[in-house]
N, C-alpha and C positions, 0 to 999 in steps of 0.2 A: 284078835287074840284067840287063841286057843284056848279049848277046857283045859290042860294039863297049864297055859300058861296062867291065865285065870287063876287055877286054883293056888300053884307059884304064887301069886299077886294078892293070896288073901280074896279075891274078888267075888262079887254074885254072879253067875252065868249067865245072868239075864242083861248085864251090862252088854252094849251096842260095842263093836272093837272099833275103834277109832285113835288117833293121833291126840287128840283133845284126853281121850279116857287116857292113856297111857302119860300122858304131860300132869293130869291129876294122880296119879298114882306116886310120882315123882318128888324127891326132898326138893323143899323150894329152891334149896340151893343148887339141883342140876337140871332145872328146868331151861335154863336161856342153852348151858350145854345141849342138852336134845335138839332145839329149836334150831340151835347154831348147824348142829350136821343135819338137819335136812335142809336146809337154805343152802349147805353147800354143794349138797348133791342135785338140787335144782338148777343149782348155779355150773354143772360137769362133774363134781366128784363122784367117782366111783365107789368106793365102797367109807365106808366107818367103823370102828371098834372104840369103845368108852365107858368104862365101871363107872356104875348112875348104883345113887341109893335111892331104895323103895320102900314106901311107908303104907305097910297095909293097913288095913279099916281099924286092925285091933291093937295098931300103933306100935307095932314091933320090927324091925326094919331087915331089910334085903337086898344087900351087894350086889346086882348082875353085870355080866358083861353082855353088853349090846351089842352087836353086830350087824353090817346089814351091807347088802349088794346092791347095787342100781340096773335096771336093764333099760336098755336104751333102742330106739329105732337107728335106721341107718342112718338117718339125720341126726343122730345124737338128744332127742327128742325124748326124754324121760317116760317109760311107762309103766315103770314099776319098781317100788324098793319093798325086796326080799329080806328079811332079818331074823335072828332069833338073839334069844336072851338068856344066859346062863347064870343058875346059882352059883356064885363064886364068894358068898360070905362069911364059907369056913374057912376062907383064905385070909 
C-alpha cells in the first residue's frame, strides 16, 4: 500500500503492505469476498472490481471500489496483481 492509500485507510505508515494487512482493514463481512477474487485470479481470472467497506482504527467507515489486473507469463503463470482502490463512499 501506498502513503496516499494508507492515509485513505486511516492507517500508520509504519504498517508492512501486505494481503493480511488489507483483509484486517476490511468489514468482516467482505472479507471471504476479497479472499474469494484472489483465489480466482490464482485460479485464471483476470481482472476484479467490488465495493468492500473499510473500517479505520478510528472506527468510521470507507466505501472503496477495488480493482485490480492480473499479469501473467506466457504460460499463464500468475506474477502479479496490479490494483488500486477508490473512495467511492459519497456515493
Amino acid at each position: 500500500m501506498d502513503d496516499e492509500l494508507l492515509e485513505l485507510f486511516g492507517v500508520d505508515h509504519d504498517v508492512a503492505p501486505s494481503f493480511a494487512a488489507f483483509l484486517a482493514l476490511l468489514h468482516p463481512d467482505y472479507r471471504a469476498t476479497a479472499i474469494a477474487r484472489v483465489e480466482a485470479m490464482r485460479a485464471g481470472a483476470d481482472t476484479f472490481a467490488d465495493d468492500l467497506l473499510i473500517v479505520r482504527d478510528d472506527g468510521t467507515h470507507l466505501w472503496i471500489q477495488s480493482r485490480a489486473q492480473a499479469t501473467r507469463d506466457a504460460a499463464g503463470t500468475l506474477l502479479l496483481v496490479d490494483g488500486t482502490d477508490q473512495d467511492i463512499t459519497e456515493r
